[in-house]
N, C-alpha and C positions, 0 to 999 in steps of 0.2 A: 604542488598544489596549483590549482585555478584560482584565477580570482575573478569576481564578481565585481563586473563595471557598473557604475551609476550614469546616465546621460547628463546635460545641464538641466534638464528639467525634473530630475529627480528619480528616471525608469530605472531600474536593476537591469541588467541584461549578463548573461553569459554568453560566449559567442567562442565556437569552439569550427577553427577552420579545415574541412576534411576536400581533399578532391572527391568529392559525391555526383552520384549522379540525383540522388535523392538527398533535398533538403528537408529540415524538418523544422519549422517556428512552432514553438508552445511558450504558453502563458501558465505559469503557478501563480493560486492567488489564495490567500488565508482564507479560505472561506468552507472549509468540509462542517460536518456535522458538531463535531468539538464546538464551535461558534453558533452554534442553533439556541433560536430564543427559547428560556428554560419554558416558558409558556405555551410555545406553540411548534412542538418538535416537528420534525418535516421541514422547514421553513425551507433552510439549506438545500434537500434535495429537488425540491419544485422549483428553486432558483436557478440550479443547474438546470434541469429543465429546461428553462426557459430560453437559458443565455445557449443552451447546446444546441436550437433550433436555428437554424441559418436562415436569414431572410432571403426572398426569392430576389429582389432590387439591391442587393449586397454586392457592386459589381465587379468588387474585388476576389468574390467566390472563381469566377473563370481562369481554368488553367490548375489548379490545385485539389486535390483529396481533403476534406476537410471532418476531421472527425473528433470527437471527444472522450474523457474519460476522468470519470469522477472521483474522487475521495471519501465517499461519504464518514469514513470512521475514522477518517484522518483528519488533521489540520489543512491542506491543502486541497485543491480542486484543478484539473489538470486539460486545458485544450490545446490539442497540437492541430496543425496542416499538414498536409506531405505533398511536396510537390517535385515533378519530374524536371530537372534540368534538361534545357535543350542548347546546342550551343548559341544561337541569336537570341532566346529570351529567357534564358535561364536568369537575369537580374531581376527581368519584369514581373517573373512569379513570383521570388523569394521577394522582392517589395510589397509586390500586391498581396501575399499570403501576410507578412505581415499588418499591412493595415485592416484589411476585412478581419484576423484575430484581436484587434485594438480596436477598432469599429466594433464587433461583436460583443464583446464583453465589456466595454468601460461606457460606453457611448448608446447599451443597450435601452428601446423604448419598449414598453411592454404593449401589450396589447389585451381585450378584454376577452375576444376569442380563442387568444392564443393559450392564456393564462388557464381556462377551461379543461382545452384540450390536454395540456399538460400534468396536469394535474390528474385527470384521469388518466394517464399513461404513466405518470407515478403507483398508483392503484391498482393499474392493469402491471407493473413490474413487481409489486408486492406480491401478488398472486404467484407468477413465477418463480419467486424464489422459497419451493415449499420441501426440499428435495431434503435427505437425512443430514448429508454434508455439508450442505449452507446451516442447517439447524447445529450443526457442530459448530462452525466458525461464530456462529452466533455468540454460542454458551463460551466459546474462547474467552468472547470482550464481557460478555455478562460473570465470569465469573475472575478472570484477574481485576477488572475494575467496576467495581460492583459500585451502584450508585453513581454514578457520573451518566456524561452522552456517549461513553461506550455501554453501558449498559443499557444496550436497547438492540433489538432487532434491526439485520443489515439491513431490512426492509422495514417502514414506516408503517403505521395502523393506518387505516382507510378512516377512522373516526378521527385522526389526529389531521390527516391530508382535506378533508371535508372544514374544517374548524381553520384554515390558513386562508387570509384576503389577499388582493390587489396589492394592498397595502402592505400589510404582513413583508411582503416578498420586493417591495419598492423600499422597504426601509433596510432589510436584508442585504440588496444589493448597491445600496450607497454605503452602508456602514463595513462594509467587506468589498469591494469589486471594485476598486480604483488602482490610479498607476502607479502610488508610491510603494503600497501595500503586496505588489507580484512583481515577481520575476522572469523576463522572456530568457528560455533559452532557447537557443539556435545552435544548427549543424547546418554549415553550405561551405560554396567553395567561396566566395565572397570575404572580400576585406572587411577588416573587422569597422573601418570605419566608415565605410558606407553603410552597413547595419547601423550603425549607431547613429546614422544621418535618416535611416528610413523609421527609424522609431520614433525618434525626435518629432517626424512629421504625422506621424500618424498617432498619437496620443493625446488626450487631452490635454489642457493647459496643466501647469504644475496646482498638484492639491494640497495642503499643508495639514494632512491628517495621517492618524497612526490607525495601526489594526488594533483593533479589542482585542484584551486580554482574557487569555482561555483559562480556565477552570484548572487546580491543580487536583492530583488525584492524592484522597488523604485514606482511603478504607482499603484492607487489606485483600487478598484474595480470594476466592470463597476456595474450600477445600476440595468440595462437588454438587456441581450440579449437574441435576437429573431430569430429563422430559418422557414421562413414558407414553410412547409406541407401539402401536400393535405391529410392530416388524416380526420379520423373521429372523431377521439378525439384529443384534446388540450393536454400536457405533461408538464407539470410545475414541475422545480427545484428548490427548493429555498438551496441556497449553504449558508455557514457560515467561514469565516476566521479565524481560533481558535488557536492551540497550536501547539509549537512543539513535540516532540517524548518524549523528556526526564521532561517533564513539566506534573509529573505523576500526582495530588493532582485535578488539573486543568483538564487534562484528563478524570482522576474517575468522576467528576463534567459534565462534557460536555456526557459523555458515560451516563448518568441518565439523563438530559436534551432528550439527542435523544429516548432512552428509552418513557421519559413524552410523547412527542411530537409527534413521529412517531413509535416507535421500535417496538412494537408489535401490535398484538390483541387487547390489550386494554390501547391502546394512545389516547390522545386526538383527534389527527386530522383524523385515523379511526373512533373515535366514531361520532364526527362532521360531516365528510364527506360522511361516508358509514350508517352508522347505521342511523344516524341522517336525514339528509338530501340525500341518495340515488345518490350521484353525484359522486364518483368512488367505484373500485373493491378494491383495496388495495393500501397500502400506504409502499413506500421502503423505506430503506435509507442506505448511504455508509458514509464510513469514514477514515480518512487516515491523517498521519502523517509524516510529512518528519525534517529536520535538524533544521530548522528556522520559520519550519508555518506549517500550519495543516489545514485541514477544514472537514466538513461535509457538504453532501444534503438529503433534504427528497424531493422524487418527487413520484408523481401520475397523473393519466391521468382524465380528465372530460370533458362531452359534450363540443362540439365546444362552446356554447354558454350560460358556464357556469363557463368560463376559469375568470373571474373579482371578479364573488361572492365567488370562492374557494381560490381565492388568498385573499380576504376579512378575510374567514372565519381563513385561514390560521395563519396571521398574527393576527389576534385577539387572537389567541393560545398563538404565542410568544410572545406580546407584556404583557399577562398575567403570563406569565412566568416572565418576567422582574418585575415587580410590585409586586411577592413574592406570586400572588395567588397560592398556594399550601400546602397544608395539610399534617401531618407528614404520615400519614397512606398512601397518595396515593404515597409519598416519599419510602415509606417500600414495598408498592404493586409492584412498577417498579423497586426497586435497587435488590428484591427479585428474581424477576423474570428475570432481567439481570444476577446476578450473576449465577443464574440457567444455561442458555442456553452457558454463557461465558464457568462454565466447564466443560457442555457437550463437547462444541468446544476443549477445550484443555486436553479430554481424547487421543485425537491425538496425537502422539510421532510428528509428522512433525508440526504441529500447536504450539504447545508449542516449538520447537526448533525456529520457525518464530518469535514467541513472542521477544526470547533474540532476534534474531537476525536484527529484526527492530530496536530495541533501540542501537544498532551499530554505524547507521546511524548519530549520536548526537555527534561521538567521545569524550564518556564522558565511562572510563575504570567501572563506577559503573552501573549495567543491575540490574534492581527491581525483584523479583521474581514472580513467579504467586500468591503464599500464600499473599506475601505481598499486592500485587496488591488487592486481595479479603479482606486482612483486613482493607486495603486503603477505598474500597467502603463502608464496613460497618459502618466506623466513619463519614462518608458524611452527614452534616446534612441538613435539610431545607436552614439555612442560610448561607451555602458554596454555595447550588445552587444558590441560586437569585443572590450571589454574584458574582457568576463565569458566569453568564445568565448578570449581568448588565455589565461585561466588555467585551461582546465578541458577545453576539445579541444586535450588532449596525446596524445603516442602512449605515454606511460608511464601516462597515465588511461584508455586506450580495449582495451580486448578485441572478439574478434572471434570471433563463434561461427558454423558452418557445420553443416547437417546436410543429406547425400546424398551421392549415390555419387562424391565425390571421395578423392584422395588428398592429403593435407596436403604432403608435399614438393613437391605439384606448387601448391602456394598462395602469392603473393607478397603482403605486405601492405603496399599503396602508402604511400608517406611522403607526410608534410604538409609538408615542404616546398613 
């Protein structure tokens, strides 16, 4: 395990030292949507916004890529740099990327033009997110945690973004965006202690406050829900309520499940659906981990009027899965081939910096490593999964989202038995 240094003035830092030619500085900070005032949703996202605009007199921008990347349905919010090492200035960047990302976020001034602007490009991103597939991942949160701040649209109302002040989003970002409350991590080739000398100087003074406490999730998960569509096609999610972030063993387990089930090419429920019986193109799936829960969907689209038998075929998959039909070979064929694609993913310097810095989110100072992580999956046996498949594919953990021209009463949802 990692561990999670603190500076003398209070900053978290992970600092993970690679021969790179690409560094990467990112700041995690409590602040996604989870934390949104119950009165004036959006708050959170225009706050990112705002902190995600770089000022043009920032002069610590020069020399580095600087980009960001939101949380909104998580606990956390995520800005990284990326910057190219050169042999004679390669310190001068990872310094200066550092402070323009502490400049930016902690030290941010708003402005009355800028806040406008923002804001309608909040509005103008609502719009875009209108496609069937975002409308699945939606109904994922809308129906495992019904009635909370996941139940809401990955995108925010234009009447809820209209109703947010100045103000609104200045009290927002003092009560969430400070230094004790985030985490920097870093990948450079740089001593760990000169990072810890360039943070020191580029942070505010020490603040002697805590993050606001999030909202616990007390209501169960909806069985299904339904948006109809005049599609062509039917889009079925089937969502799952799993782990949290730092519940690594459990993870590995659920990450080989998705793998069986849906993860590639040669899953079950492509073989089943496409190969087999001709009823969709391909099969997705997403997955995500926040403080206290987790979940995963596999969703795919099938003729209007074949939305009943694929939800049949579906669940006869996982219900076999629960029951332990699984063979060690085909256990080796998908943990093989997950591990594969996992560290193509995390030849990325920013990918791998993401890795530590989602496990933040757990305020637990120990961050697994990626080695580890991959010696985690190879000890995963047959009976870790059934195991970890009988406590978590239940039908009081699974929601089921549909969007198209069906009628919900006319929807069964097959049992695992």
């Amino acid at each position: 395990m990692k561990k999670i240094r603190t500076t003398p003035s209070g900053v978290k830092f992970l600092h993970n030292k690679e021969d790179c030619e690409i560094s990467c500085v990112s700041v995690w900070s409590q602040a996604g949507a989870r934390y949104d005032f119950s009165s004036k949703p959006g708050t959170a996202h225009v706050c990112e916004h705002l902190i995600g605009t770089p000022r043009k007199n920032n002069s610590a921008l020069k020399g580095s890529e600087w980009l960001s990347q939101k949380g909104i349905l998580s606990e956390s919010w995520m800005d990284y740099s990326l910057v190219r090492q050169t042999h004679l200035q390669k310190s001068i960047h990872t310094e200066a990327s550092i402070r323009f990302l502490c400049d930016q976020i902690f030290k941010f001034k708003f402005r009355e033009d800028l806040f406008e602007q923002e804001k309608a490009a909040v509005k103008n991103e609502s719009r875009e997110y209108v496609g069937i597939y975002d409308r699945i991942w939606e109904l994922a949160h809308e129906g495992l945690w019904p009635k909370s701040s996941f139940d809401r649209s990955l995108t925010d109302k234009e009447s809820d973004i209209d109703n947010i002040t100045k103000e609104d989003v200045e009290v927002f970002h003092k009560q969430h965006y400070f230094s004790t409350s985030s985490t920097l991590i870093i990948i450079s080739p740089h001593d760990t202690g000169d990072i810890e000398g360039w943070i020191e100087k580029s942070v505010p003074e020490k603040i002697n406050q805590q993050p606001q406490q999030i909202e616990q999730f007390t209501q169960p998960p909806k069985r299904l829900v339904v948006e109809d569509w005049n599609t062509e096609d039917t889009t079925i999610g089937i969502s799952v309520k799993t782990v949290p972030v730092e519940t690594y063993k459990e993870t590995a387990c659920i990450d080989i499940i998705i793998e069986i089930l849906g993860g590639s090419d040669i899953s079950r429920l492509l073989t089943k659906l496409r190969h087999d019986k001709g009823l969709t193109y391909s099969i997705y799936t997403k997955t995500d981990s926040y403080r206290d829960t987790g979940y995963f969907t596999i969703y795919f689209s099938v003729p209007n009027d074949e939305h009943q038998k694929a939800l049949s075929i579906a669940f006869e998959e996982l219900s076999k899965v629960i029951k332990g039909r699984i063979k060690k070979n085909e256990l080796d064929m998908h943990r093989n081939n997950y591990i594969t694609r996992y560290l193509a993913d995390k030849e990325s310097v920013k990918n791998r910096t993401t890795w530590y810095g989602k496990q933040t989110v757990s305020e637990n100072n120990n961050i697994l490593p990626i080695d580890e992580y991959i010696h985690m999956l190879e000890k995963i046996t047959v009976s870790d999964v059934v195991e970890t498949a009988q406590e978590y594919l239940k039908e009081d953990r699974i929601s089921v989202g549909i969007v198209g021209p069906v009628n919900e009463s006319n929807i069964d949802i097959p049992s695992l038995d």
